[in-house]
C-alpha positions as CSV (number, residue, x, y, z in Angstrom):
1,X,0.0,0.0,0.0
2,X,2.1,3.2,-1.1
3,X,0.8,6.4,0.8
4,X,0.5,10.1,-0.3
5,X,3.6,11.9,1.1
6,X,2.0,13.7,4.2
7,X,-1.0,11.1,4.5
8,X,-1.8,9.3,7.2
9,X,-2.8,5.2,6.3
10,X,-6.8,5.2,6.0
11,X,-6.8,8.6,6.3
12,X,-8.0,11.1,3.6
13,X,-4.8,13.6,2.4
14,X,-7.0,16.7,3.5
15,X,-7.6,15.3,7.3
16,X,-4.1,14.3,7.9
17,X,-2.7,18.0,6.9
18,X,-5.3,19.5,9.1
19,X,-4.6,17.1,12.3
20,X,-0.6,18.0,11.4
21,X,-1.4,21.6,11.2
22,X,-3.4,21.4,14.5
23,X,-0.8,20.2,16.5
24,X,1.7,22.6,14.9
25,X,-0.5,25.8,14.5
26,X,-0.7,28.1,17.7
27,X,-3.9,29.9,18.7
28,X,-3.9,33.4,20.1
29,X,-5.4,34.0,23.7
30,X,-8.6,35.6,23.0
31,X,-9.5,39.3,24.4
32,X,-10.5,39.2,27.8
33,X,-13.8,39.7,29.1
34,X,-14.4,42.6,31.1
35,X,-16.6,45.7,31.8
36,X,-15.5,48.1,30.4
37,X,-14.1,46.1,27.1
38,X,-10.5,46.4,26.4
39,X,-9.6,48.8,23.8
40,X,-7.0,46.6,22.2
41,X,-6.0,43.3,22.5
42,X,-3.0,41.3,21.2
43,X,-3.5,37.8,22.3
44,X,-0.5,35.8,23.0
45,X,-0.2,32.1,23.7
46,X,-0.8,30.0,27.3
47,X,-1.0,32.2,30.5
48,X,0.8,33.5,33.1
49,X,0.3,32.4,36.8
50,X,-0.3,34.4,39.7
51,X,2.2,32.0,42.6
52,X,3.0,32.2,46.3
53,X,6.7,33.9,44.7
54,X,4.7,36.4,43.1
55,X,5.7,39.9,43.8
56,X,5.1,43.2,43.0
57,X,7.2,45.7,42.2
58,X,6.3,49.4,41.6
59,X,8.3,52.6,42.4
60,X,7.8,54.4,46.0
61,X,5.3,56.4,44.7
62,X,3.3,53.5,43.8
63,X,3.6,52.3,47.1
64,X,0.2,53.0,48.5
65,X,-1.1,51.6,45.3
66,X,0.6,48.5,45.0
67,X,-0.6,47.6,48.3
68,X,-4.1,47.6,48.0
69,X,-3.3,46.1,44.9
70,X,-1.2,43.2,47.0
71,X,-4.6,43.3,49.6
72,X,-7.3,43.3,46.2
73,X,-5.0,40.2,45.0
74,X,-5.6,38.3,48.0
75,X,-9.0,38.7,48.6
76,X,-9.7,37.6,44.7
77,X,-6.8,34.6,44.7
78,X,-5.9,34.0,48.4
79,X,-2.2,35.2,47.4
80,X,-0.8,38.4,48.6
81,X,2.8,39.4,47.2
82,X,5.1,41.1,48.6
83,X,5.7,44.5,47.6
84,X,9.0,45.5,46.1
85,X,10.3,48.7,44.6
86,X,13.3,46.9,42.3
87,X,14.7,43.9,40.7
88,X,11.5,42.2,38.4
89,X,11.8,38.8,37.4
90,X,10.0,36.5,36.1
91,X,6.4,36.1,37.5
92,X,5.8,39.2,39.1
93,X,3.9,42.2,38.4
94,X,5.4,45.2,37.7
95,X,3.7,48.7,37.8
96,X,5.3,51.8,36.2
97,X,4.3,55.2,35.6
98,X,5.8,56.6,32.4
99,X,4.3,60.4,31.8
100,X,5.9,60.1,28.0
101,X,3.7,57.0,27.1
102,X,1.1,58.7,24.7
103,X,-2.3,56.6,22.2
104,X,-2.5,57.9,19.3
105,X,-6.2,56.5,19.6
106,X,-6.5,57.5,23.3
107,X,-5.5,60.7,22.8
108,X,-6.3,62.9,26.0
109,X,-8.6,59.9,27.6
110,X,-5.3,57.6,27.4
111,X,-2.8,60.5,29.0
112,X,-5.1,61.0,31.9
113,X,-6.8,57.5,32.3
114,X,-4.9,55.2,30.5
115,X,-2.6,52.1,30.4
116,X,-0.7,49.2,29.1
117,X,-1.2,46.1,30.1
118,X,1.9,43.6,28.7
119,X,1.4,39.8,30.3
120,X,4.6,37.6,29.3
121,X,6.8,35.7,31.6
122,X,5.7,39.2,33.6
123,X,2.8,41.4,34.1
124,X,3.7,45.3,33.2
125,X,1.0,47.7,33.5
126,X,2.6,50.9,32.3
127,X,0.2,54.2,32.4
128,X,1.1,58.1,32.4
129,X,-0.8,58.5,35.2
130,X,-0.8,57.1,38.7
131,X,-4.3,56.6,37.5
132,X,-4.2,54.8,34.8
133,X,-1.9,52.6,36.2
134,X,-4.3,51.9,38.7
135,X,-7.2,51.2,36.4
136,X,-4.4,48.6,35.3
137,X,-4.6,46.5,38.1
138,X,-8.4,46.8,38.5
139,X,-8.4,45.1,35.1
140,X,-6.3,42.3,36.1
141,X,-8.2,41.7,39.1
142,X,-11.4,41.1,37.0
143,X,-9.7,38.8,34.8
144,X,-7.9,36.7,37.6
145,X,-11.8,36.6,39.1
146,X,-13.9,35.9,36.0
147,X,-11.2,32.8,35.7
148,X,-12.0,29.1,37.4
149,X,-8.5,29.0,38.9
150,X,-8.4,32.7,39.9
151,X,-4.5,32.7,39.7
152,X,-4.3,32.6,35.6
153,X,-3.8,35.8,33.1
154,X,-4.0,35.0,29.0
155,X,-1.2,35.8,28.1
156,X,-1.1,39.2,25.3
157,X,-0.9,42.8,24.9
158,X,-3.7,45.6,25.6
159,X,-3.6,49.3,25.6
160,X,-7.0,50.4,27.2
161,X,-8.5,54.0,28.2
162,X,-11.5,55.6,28.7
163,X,-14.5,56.8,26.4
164,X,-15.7,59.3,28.4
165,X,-14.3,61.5,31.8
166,X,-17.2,61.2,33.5
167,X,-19.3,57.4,33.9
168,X,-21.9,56.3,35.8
169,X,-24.4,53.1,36.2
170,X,-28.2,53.0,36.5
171,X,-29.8,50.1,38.4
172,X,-34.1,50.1,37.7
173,X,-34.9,49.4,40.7
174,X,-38.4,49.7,39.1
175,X,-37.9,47.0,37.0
176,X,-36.1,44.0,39.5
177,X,-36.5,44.0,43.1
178,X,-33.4,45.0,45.0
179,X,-33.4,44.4,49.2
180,X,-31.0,47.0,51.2
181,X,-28.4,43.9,51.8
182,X,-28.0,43.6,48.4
183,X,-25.8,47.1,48.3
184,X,-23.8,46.0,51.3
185,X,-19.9,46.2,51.0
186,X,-18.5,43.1,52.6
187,X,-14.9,41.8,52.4
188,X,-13.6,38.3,52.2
């Protein structure tokens, strides 16, 4: 029985290239879902994991920042890093404010409200604002929740900002009953 080069015995030509392509082709991580929707997205491949040697690292005048951050983290994953103001390595999360970053699409929104989100081997959220930069981590702390595992970022690229200065949310209360409990703020 001679076979097609490429073939696989009993199996059409067409289905053997596509189950070799499968197993050789990558697939982009898909845009995130959260609320707002991410302005850009560049998916990369696999994801990063949040870990007990997870840190983060952000400059002193972060500091404050980073450490609700580190307190948000551990309340979503059960994992609090340390805070650190130098020497990012692999795994952490690293939080930088860089007043020359600039969107051509953002424009004003992005300078003021705006950020870059980069998850590799690392997590950078990079912003021109102390703002923006902590809009940043709000974004990874709805991904990490709307996860099963809670501790795993898609790996990719974003650059997200604001539509508007000002936003707000209606509930109709008209509409679907609401109890007072219901707006309670509890932790843990």
């Amino acid at each position: 029985m001679a076979l097609a080069a490429g073939t696989v015995a009993g199996a059409p030509a067409d289905a053997s290239a596509a189950a070799l392509r499968s197993a050789t082709d990558t697939v982009a991580n898909a845009k995130p879902t959260v609320i707002p929707a991410l302005k850009t997205w560049s998916g990369g491949e696999g994801d990063w994991e949040l870990s007990d040697s997870t840190r983060i690292i952000a400059p002193p005048a972060l500091d404050d920042m980073a450490r609700q951050f580190a307190a948000d983290l551990d309340a979503v994953s059960g994992i609090a890093p340390a805070v650190m103001t130098d020497g990012a390595r692999a795994g952490d999360i690293v939080l930088t404010q860089d007043g020359s970053l600039s969107s051509a699409d953002g424009g004003q929104r992005f300078s003021e409200e705006g950020y870059t989100l980069a998850v590799d081997d690392r997590v950078q959220v990079s912003a021109p604002s102390a703002t923006g930069v902590f809009y940043g981590t709000r974004t990874i702390l709805q991904i990490l929740a709307g996860t099963d595992s809670r501790t795993s970022l898609p790996r990719g690229k974003s650059a997200d900002w604001p539509d508007y200065a000002v936003r707000g949310f209606m509930l109709d209360v008209g509409r679907r009953f609401f109890t007072p409990g219901s707006f309670a703020i509890t932790s843990g």
